[in-house]
N, C-alpha and C positions, 0 to 999 in steps of 0.2 A: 246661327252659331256655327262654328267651324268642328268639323267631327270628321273621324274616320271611321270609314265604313267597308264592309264584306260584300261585294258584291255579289259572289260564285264562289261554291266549292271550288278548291284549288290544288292543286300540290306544291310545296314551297320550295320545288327540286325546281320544275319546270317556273313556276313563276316567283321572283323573290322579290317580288311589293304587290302582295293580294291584297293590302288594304289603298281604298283612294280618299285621298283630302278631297273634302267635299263642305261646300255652305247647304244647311237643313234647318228649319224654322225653329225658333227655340220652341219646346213643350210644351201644356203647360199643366197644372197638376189636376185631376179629377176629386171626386170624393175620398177623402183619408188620406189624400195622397200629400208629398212634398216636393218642391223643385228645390233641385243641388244646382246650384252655381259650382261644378267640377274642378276642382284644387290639386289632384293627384291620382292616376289609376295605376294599381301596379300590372304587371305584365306577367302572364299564368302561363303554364302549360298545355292549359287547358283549351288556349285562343287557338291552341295549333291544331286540336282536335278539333277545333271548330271550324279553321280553316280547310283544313284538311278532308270533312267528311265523316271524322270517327266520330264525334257527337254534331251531328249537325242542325243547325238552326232551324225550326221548322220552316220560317220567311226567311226571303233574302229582298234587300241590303238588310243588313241589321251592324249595329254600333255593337262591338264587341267589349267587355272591359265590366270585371265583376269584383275588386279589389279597390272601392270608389271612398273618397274622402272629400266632401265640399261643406258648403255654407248656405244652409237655407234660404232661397230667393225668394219663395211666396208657397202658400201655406194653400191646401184646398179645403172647399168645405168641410169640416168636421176634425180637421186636422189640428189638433192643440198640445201635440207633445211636445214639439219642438216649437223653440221660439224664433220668428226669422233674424239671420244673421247667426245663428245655433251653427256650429260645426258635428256633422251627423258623417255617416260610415256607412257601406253597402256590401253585400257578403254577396257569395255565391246563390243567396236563397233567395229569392225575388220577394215569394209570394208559395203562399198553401191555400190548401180548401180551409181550414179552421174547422172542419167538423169529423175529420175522420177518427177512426179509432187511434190514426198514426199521431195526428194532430192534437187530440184531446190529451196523448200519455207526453206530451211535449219532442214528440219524434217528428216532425213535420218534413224532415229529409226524406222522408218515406211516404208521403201523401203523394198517391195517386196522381195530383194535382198539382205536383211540384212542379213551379214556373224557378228559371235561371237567370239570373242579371247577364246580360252580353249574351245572350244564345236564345230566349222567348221572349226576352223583353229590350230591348236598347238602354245601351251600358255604358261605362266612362268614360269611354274614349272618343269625349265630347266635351263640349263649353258646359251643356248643363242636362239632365237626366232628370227623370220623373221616378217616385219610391215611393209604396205603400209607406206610412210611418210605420206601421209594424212593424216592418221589416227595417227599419234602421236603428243605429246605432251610437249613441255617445261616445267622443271619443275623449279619452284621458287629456288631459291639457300637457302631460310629461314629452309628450310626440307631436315633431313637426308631423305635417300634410304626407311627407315621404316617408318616415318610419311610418306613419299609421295602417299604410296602402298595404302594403303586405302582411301584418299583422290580421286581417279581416278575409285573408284565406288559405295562405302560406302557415299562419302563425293559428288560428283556428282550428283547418282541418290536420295540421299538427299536434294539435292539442288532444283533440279525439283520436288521434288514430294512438297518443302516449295514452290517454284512459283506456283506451281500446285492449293494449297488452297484456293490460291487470299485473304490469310488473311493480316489484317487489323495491324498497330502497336495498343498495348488494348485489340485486341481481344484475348480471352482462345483459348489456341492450346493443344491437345491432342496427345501422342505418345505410340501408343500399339507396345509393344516390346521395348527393349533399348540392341542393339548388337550395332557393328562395326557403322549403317546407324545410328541408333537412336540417339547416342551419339555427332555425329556430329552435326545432326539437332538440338540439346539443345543448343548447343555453336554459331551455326549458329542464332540463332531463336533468342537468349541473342543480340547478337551484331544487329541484324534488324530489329527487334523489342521489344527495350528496358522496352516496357509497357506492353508486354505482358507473361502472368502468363502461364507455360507451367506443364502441367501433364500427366505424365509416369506411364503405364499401364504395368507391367511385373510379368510372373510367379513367378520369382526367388526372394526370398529376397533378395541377393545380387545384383542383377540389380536394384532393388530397393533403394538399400540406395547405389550403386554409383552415381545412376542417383539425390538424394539428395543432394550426396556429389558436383555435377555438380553444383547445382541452382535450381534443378525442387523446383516448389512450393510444389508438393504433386507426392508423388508416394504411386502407391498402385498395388492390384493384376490385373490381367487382367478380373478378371468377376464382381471386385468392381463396385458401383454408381460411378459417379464423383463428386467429392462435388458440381461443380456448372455446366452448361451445355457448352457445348463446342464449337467453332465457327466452327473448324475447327478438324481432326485428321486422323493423318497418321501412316496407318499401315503397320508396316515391318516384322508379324509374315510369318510363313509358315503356318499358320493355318485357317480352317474358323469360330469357335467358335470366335477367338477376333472381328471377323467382323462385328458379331453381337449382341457382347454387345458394339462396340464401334460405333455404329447406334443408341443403347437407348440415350447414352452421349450425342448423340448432340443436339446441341440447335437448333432453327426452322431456316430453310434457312443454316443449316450448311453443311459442305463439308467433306466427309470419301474421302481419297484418298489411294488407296492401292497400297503399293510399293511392289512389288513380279511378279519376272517372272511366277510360277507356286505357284499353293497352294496345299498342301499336302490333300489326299481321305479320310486320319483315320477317320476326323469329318465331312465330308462332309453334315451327315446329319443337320449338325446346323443349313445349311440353310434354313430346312423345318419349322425351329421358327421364322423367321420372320413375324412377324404380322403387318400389315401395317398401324396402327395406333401408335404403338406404336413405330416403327422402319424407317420408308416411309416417314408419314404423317407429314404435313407443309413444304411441299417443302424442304427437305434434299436430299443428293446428294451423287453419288457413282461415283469416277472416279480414274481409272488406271493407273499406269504408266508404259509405254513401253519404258524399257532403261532408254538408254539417246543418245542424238544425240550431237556433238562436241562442239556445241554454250556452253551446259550445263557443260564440260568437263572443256572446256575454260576459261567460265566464272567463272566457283568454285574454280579450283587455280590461279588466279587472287585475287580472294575474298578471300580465303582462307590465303594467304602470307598476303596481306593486314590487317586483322582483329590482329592478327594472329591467325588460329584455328590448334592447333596440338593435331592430335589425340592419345590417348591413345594407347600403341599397347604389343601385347605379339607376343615376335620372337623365331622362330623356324629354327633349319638348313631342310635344304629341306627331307633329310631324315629321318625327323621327320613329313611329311606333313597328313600322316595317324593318328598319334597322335593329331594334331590340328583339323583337321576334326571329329576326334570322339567325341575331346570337346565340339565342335560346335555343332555337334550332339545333344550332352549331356544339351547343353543351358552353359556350363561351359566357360564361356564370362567375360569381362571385355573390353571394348572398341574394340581395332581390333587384328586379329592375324593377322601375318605375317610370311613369310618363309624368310630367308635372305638365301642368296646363293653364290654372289661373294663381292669382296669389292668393 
């Protein structure tokens, strides 16, 4: 099968095609497992951490790509969820223990044991990939192969990180960055909470006046005031400077939730500006998000077909997937990128 693969940590400064087209024997599935004949992977932020070093693979080469969409090739022993020819989905969540205390309350993001599509285990950005059935996912018939790709981590851990704020419908929601994740949470955040007025914090003018062209009430740069104080805001940059101008923004009792596996070191020192009266004080709040665990997975394309939220997407043949990464790189965004790879 035709795959791209990670050979070596990288920096995408010094090298910009860390990934190599390569032929690798197709898979094939174990006990429980499924083979996806691979239809579409979208393109994370996350590969760049991957590339890069800030989450690194434990082996190398490894098939990056955790945003996956195909069609059941062959079924492994015990495996009868899916029927073959079934169109099935893959999240960031590989695989859990199934027994931990994380796992039994339905938190399996938090298992010990957490395995990752494209970073522990080889991922989509391939002809065809191997998946616990467990871990996969049905997908709504309302979405082509390219809307669906993004949906499954973009459009997920977006999801969690809006339950995450415990905001209110009325109240001002805040979104620093507007890629793939942010762009869903506008159209998300429109449909469930119809009163509340949402503002979009981004470097790029052009993130900027898509996220206008969306409904935001206001967009501006990311080291702008907010015109009014914010309840709640969720940050999906890789950086730590928006952290802490989007700490000033909030209002008293307000909630920063940061959506990011890792955050990038260049500005690390920004953290030493926080001043805690101005940033801390009146009870404001800092909280994380790890993953997502399947509930979130589940319930966002459910929600997602429902509404219906189709995301915006730029496609790529797979051997283009160093070109779409370096866009990414670049912030050169417009809702989600995707690789398309079979029919």
């Amino acid at each position: 099968m035709r795959a791209m693969i990670l050979p070596a940590i990288t920096q995408l400064a010094d090298n910009p095609e860390p990934l190599q087209r390569v032929e690798l024997p197709t898979p094939r599935p174990g006990p429980g497992e499924l083979l996806l004949r691979v239809a579409a992977c979208g393109v994370c932020h996350t590969e760049l951490d991957e590339i890069e070093g800030r989450t690194p693979p434990p082996c190398l080469p490894i098939v990056l790509g955790h945003q996956v969409v195909g069609r059941v090739a062959e079924r492994g022993p015990g495996a009868s969820a899916f029927a073959v020819g079934e169109r099935a989905g893959v999240a960031w969540i590989y695989s859990a223990c199934g027994a931990c205390q994380w796992c039994l309350s339905g938190q399996e993001n938090l298992c010990p044991q957490f395995r990752a599509t494209g970073r522990d285990a080889h991922g989509g950005y391939a002809e065809y990939m191997v998946v616990p059935e467990a871990f996969a996912y049905r997908i709504p018939d309302v979405f082509t192969d390219a809307q669906a790709a993004p949906l499954l981590c973009a459009g997920a851990v977006g999801y969690r990180s809006l339950r995450l704020t415990g905001l209110r419908d009325g109240q001002a929601l805040g979104l620093t960055g507007f890629g793939a994740s942010g762009h869903l949470v506008l159209k998300m955040a429109q449909q469930r909470y119809p009163h509340t007025p949402v503002y979009v914090f981004s470097r790029t003018e052009a993130e900027q006046a898509f996220a206008r062209e969306l409904g935001a009430a206001w967009a501006g740069h990311t080291d702008d005031p907010s015109p009014i104080p914010l309840d709640a805001i969720i940050d999906t940059t890789p950086a730590w400077t928006p952290v802490v101008a989007a700490l000033r923004n909030l209002a008293p009792g307000g909630r920063l939730v940061i959506n990011a596996i890792r955050k990038e070191d260049r500005d690390r020192d920004a953290l030493l500006q926080i001043d805690y009266p101005a940033h801390l004080w009146l009870e404001k709040e800092i909280k994380s998000v790890a993953n997502v665990a399947r509930r979130d997975v589940s319930e966002f394309l459910a929600l997602a077909a429902e509404i219906p939220i189709r995301p915006e997407v730029q496609e790529y043949e797979l051997e283009a997937a160093n070109q779409a990464l370096a866009e990414l790189k670049a912030r050169r965004i417009r809702g989600a990128k995707v690789l398309t790879i079979s029919p």
